[in-house]
Backbone as CSV, one residue per row, in Angstrom:
resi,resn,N_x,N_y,N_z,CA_x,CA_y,CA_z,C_x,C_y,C_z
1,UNK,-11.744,-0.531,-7.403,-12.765,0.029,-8.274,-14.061,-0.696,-7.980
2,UNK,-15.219,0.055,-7.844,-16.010,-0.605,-7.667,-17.388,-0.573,-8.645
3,UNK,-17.885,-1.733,-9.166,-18.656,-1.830,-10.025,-20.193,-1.928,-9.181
4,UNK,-21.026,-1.754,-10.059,-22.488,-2.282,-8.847,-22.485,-3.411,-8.352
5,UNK,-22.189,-3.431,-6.824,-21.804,-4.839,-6.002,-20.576,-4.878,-6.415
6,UNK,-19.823,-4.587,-6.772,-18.629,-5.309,-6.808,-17.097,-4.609,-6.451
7,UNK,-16.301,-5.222,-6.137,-14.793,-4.292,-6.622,-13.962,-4.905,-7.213
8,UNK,-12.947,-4.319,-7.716,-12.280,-5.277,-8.818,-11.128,-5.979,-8.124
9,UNK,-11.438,-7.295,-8.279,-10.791,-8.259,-7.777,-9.812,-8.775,-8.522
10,UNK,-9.578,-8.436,-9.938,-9.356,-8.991,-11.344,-7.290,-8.524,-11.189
11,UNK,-6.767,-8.848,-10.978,-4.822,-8.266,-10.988,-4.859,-7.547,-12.630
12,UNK,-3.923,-6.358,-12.402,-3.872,-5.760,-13.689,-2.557,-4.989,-13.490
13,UNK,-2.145,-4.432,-14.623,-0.809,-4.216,-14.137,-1.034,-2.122,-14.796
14,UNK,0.289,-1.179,-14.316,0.438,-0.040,-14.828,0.966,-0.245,-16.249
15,UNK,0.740,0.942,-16.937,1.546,1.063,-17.984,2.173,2.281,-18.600
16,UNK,3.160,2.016,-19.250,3.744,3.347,-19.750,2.591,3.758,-20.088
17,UNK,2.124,5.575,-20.671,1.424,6.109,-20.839,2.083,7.586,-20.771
18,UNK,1.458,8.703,-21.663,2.045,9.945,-21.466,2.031,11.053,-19.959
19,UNK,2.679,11.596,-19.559,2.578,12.540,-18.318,0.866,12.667,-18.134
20,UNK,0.937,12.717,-17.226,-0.678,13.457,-16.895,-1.637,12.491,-17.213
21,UNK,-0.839,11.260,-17.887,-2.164,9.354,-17.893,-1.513,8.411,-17.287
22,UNK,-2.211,7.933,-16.957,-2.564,6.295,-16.496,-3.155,5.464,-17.275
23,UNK,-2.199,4.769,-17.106,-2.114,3.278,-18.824,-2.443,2.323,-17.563
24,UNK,-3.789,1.214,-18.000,-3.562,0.207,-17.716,-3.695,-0.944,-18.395
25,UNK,-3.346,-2.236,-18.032,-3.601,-3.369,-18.815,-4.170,-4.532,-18.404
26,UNK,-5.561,-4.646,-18.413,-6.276,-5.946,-18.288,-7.147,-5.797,-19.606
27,UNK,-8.390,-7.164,-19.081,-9.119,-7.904,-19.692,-10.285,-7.697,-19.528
28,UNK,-11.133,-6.530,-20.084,-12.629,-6.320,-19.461,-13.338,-7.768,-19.669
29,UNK,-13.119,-8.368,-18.837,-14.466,-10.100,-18.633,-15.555,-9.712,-17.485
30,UNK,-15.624,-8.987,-17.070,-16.736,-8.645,-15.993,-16.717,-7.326,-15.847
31,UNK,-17.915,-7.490,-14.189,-18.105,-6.114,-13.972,-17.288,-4.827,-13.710
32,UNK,-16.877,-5.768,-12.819,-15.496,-4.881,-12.652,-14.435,-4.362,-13.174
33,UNK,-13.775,-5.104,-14.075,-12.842,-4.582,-15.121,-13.913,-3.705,-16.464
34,UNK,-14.739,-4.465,-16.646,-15.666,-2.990,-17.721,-15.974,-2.000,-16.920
35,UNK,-16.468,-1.619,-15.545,-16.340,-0.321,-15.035,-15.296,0.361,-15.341
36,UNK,-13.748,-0.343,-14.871,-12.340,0.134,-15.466,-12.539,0.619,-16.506
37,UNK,-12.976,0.253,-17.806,-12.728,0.559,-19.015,-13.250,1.616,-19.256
38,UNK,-14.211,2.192,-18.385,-15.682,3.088,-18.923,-15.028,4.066,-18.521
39,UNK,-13.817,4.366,-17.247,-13.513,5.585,-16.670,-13.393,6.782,-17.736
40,UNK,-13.781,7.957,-17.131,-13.158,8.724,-18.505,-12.211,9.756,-17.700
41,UNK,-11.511,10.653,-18.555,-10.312,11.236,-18.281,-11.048,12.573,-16.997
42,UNK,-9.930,12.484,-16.153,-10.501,13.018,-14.864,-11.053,12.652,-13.852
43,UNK,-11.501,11.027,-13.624,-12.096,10.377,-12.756,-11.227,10.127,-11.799
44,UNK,-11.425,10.240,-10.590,-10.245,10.243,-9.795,-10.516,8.904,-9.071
45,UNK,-9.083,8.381,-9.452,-8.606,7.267,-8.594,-8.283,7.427,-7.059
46,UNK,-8.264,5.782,-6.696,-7.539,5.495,-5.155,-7.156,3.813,-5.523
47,UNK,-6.208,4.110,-4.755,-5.354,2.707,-4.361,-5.282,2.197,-3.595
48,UNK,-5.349,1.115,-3.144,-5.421,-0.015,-1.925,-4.390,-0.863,-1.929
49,UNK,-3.329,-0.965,-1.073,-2.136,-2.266,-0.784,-2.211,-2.537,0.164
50,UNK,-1.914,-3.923,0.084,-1.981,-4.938,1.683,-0.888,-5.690,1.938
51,UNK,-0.443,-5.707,2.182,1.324,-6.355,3.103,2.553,-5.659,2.429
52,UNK,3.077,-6.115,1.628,3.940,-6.081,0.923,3.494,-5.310,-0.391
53,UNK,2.285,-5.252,-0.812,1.423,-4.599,-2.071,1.102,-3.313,-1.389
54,UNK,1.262,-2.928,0.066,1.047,-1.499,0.584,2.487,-0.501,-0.075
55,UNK,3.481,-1.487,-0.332,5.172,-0.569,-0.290,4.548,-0.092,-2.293
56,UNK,4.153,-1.410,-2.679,3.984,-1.054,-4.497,2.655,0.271,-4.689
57,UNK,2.287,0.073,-3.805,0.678,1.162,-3.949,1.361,2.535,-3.619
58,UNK,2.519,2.434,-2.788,2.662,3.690,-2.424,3.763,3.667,-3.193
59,UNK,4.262,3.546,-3.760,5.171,3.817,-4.661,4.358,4.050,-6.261
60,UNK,3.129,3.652,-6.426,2.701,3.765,-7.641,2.168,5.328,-7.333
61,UNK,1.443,5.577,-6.487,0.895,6.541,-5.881,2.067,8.343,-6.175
62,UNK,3.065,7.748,-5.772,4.145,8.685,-5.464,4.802,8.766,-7.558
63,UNK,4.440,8.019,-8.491,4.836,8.388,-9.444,3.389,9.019,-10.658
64,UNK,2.299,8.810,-9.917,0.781,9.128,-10.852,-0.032,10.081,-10.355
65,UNK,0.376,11.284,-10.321,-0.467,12.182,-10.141,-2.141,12.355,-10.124
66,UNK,-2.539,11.025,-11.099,-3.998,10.564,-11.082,-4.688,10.298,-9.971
67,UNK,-3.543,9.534,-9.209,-4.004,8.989,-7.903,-4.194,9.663,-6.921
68,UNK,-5.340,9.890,-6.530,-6.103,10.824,-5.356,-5.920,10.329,-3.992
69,UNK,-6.066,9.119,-4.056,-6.014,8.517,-2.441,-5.319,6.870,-2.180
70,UNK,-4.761,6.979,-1.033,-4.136,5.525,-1.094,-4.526,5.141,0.223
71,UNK,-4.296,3.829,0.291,-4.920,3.178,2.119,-3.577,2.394,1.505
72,UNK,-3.263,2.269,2.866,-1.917,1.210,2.871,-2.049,0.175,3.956
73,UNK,-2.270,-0.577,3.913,-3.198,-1.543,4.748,-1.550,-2.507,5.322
74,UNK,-0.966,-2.837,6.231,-0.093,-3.001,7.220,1.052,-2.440,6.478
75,UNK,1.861,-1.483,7.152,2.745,-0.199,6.453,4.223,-0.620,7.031
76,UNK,5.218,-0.782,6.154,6.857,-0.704,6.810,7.044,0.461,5.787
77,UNK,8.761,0.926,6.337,9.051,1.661,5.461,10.162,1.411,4.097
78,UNK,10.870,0.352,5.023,11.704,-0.589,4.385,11.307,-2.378,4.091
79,UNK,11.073,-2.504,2.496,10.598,-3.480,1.785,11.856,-4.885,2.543
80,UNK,12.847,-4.237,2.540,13.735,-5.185,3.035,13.828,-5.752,4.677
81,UNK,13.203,-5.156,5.418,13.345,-4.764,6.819,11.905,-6.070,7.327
82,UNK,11.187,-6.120,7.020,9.735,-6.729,6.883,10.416,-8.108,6.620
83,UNK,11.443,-8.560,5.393,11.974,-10.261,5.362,12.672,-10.120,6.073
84,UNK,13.326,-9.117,6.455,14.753,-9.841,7.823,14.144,-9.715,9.456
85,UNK,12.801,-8.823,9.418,12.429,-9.363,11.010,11.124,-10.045,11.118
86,UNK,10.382,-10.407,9.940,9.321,-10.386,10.155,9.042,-12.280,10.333
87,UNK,7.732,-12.937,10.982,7.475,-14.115,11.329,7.973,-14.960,10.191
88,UNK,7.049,-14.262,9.454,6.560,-15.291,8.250,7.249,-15.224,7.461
89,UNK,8.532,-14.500,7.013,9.440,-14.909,6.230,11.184,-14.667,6.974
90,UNK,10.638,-15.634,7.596,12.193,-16.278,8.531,12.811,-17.233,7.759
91,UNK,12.508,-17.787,6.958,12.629,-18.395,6.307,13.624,-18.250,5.030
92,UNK,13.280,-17.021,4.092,13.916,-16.313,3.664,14.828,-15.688,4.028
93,UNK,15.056,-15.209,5.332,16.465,-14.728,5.834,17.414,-15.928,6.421
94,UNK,16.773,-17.081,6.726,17.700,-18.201,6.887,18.514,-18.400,5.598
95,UNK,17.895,-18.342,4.582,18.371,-18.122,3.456,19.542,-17.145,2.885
96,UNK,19.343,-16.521,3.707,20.156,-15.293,3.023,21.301,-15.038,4.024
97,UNK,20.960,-15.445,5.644,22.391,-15.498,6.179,23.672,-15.922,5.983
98,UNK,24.371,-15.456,6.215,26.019,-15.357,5.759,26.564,-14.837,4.159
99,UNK,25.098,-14.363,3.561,25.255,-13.902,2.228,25.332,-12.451,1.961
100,UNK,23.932,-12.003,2.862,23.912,-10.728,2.762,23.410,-10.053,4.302
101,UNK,23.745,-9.213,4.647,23.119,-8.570,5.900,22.225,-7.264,5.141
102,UNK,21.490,-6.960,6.863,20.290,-6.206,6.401,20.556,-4.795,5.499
103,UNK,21.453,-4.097,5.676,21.998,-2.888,4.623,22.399,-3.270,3.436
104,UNK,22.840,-4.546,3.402,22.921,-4.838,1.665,21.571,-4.986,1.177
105,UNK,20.842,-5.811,1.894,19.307,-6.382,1.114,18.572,-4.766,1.278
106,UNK,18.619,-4.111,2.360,17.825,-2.448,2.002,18.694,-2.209,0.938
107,UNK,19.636,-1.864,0.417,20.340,-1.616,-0.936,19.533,-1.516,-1.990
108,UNK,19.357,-3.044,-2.036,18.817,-3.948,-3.064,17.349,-3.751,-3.036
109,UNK,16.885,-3.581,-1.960,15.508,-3.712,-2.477,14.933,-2.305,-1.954
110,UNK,15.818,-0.902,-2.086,14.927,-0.045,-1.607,14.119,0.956,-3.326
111,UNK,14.480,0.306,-4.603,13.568,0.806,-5.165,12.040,0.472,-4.951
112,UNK,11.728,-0.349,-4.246,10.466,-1.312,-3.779,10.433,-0.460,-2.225
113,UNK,10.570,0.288,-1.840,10.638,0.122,-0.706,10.129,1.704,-0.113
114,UNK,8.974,2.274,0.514,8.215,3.160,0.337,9.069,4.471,0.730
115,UNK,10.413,4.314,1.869,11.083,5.432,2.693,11.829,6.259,1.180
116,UNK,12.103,5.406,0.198,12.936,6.065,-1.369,11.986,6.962,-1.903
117,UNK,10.407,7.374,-1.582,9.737,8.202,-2.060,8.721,9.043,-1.730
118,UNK,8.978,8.981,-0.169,8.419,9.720,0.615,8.639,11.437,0.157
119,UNK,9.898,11.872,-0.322,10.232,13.079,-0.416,9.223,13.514,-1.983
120,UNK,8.300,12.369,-2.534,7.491,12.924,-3.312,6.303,13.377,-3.245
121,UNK,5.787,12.702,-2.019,4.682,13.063,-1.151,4.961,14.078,-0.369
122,UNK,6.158,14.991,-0.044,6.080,16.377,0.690,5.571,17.268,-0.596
123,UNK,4.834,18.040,0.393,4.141,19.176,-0.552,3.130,18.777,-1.361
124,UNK,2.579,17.482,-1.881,2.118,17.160,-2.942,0.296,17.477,-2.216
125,UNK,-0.308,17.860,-2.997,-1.679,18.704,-2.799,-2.106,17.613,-3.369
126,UNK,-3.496,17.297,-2.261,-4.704,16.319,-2.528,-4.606,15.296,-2.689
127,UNK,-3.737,14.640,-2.257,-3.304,13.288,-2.020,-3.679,12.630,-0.760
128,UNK,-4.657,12.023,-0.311,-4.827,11.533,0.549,-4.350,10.165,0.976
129,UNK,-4.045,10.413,2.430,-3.243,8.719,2.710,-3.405,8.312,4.230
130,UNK,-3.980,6.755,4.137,-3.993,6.276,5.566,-3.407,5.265,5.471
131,UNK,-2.927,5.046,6.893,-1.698,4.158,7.202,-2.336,3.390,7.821
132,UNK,-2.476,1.768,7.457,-3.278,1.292,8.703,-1.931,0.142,9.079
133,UNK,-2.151,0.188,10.525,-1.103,-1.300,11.082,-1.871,-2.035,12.360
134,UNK,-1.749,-3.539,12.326,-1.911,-4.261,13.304,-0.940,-3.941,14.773
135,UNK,-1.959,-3.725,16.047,-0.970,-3.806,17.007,-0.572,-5.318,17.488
136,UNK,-0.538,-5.761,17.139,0.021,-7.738,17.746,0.479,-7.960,16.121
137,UNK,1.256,-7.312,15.257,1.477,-8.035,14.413,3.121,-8.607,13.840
138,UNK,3.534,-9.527,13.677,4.862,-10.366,13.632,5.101,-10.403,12.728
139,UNK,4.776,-9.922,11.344,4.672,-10.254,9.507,5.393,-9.000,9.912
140,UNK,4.564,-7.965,9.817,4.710,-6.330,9.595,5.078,-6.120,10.767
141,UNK,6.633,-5.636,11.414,6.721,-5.411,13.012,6.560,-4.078,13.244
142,UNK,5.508,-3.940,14.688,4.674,-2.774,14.904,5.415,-1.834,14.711
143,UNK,7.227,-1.840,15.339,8.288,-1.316,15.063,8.676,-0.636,13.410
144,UNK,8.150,-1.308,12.927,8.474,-0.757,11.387,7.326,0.288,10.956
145,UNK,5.790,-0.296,11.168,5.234,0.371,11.439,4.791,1.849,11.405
146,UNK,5.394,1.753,13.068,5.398,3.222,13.378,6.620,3.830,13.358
147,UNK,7.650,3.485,13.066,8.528,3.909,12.029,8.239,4.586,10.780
148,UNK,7.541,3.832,10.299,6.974,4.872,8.578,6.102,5.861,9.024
149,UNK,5.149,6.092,10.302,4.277,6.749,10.395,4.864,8.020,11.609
150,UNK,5.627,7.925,11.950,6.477,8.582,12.270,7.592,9.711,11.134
151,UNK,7.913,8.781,9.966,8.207,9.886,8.780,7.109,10.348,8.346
152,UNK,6.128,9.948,8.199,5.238,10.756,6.991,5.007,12.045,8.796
153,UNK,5.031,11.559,10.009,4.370,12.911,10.704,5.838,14.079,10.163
154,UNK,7.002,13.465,10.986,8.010,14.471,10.760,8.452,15.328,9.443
155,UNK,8.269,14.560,7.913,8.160,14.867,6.784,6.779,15.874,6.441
156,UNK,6.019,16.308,7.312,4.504,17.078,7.137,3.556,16.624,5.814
157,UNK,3.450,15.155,6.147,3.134,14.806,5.119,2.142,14.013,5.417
158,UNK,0.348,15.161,4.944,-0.776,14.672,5.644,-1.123,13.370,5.626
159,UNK,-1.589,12.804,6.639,-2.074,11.477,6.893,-3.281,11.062,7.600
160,UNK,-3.785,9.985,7.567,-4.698,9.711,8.690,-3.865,7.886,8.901
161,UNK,-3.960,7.641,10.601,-3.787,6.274,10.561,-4.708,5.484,11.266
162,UNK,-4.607,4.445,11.067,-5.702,2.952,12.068,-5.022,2.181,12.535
163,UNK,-5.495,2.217,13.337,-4.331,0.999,14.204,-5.981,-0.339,14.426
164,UNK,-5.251,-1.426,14.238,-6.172,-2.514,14.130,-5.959,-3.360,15.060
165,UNK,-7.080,-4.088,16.351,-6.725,-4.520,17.507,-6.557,-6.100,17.313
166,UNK,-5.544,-6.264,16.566,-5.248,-7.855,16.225,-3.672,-8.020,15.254
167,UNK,-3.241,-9.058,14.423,-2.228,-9.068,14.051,-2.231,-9.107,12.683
168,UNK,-1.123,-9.451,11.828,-1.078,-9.696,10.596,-2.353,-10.137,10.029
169,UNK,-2.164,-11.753,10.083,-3.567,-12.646,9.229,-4.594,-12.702,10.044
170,UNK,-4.722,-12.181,11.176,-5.946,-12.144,12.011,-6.843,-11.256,11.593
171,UNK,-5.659,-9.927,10.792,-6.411,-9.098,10.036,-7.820,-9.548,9.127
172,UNK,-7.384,-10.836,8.749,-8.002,-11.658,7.654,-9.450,-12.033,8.121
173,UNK,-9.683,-12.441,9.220,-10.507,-13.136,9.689,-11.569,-12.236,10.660
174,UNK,-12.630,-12.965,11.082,-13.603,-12.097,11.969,-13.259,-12.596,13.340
175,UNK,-13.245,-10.977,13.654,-14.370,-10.094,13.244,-13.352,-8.952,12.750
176,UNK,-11.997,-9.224,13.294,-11.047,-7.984,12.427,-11.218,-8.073,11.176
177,UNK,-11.429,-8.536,9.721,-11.673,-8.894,8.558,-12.630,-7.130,8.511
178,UNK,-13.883,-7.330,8.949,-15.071,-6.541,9.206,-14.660,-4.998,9.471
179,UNK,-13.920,-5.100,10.422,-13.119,-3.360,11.030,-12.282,-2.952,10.319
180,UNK,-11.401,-3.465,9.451,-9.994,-3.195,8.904,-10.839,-2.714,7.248
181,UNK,-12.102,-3.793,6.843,-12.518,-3.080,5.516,-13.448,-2.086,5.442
182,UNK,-14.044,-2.080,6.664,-14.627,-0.511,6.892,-14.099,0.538,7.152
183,UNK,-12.210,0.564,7.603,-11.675,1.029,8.054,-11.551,1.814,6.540
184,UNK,-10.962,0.678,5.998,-10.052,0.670,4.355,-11.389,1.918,3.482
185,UNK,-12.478,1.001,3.352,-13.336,1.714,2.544,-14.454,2.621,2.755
186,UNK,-14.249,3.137,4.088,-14.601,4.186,4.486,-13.538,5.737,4.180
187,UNK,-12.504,5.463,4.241,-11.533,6.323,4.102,-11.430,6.652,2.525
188,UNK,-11.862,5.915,1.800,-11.508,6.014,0.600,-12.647,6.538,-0.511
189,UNK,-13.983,5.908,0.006,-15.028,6.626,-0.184,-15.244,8.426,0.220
190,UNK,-14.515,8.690,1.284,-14.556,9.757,1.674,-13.723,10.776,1.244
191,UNK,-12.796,10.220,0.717,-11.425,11.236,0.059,-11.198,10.884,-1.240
192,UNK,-12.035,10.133,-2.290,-12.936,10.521,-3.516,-13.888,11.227,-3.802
C-alpha cells in the first residue's frame, strides 16, 4: 500500500470478515497504515510475497476475491520442497532426516503450499499475477521455480513472469535490489 512516499512496511495480519470483505488487523501509527484505514469498499487491492511470503500471498490471493493483483517475488510450488533442497535451509532438513522424507513434509505442509490452490485461480477473471524467479538462485531452486510456472502455463492460468539475472539474496542488493522492485512495482501499478 502506498501512502505519499511511502509503502506499508508496518506486518498486519487477515481477518475473518463476511464473503465479499477483507478484515484486517493493524495499528494506524503512520502513513502508511492510516492510508490502510482510509480505503473504502471497492478499492482494489494487490499483494506482494517474497520467499516463502510469495506461497502465503498466493494463497491469500486464491481465498479474497478483493485481491486484484499479486507479484510473487521468488516462486516454488511446494512450501515443503524449498526446505528439503534449498541452500539456506539445509539445516532444517539435517534436522528432519531419518524422521520424515520429502512426501511426508509436502503432506504436512501443503496447506501453505501454493500447487493446493492453483485450481482456484483457473477461470478466475481479473486477477492478475507475476511470477518472478532468480536464475542463479539456491534458496528458491530454479527447478521449483519453473516448475510452478510451468503449472500456472499448462493450468491456462494468465500470467506474466521475470526472471532476475542474479540469485536469492543478491536479489537484495545492487544493483539487482533496483530491477527486481521496478520489476515488482511496475507490474502492480499497472494491473491496478
Amino acid at each position: 500500500l502506498e501512502a505519499p512516499g511511502r509503502v506499508l512496511p508496518r506486518p498486519m495480519s487477515l481477518s475473518l470478515a463476511p464473503p465479499g470483505e477483507l478484515g484486517f488487523l493493524f495499528e494506524a501509527i503512520g502513513p502508511g497504515t492510516h492510508a490502510l484505514a482510509g480505503l473504502d469498499p471497492g478499492d482494489r487491492i494487490g499483494i506482494l510475497g517474497t520467499s516463502l511470503g510469495s506461497c502465503l500471498a498466493l494463497l491469500t490471493t486464491t481465498h479474497e476475491p478483493l485481491v486484484r493483483a499479486q507479484a510473487l517475488n521468488h516462486v516454488s510450488p511446494y512450501f515443503a520442497d524449498v526446505v528439503w533442497e534449498g541452500l539456506s535451509t539445509a539445516h532444517v532438513r539435517a534436522g528432519l532426516d531419518g524422521h520424515l522424507d520429502l512426501e511426508a513434509l509436502r503432506a504436512f505442509w501443503m496447506p501453505i503450499s501454493p500447487h493446493a490452490y492453483l485450481d482456484r485461480l483457473q477461470g478466475r477473471s481479473g486477477t492478475h499475477t507475476l511470477l518472478v524467479y532468480a536464475k542463479y538462485d539456491l534458496t528458491f531452486p530454479v527447478r521449483l521455480s519453473t516448475m510452478l510456472v510451468e503449472d500456472f502455463r499448462r493450468r491456462g492460468i494468465p500470467h506474466h513472469v521475470a526472471v532476475l539475472p542474479c540469485g536469492h539474496y543478491s536479489s537484495g542488493k545492487t544493483p539487482f535490489k533496483y530491477v527486481d522492485g521496478w520489476v515488482l512495482t511496475r507490474f502492480l501499478a499497472r494491473s491496478l
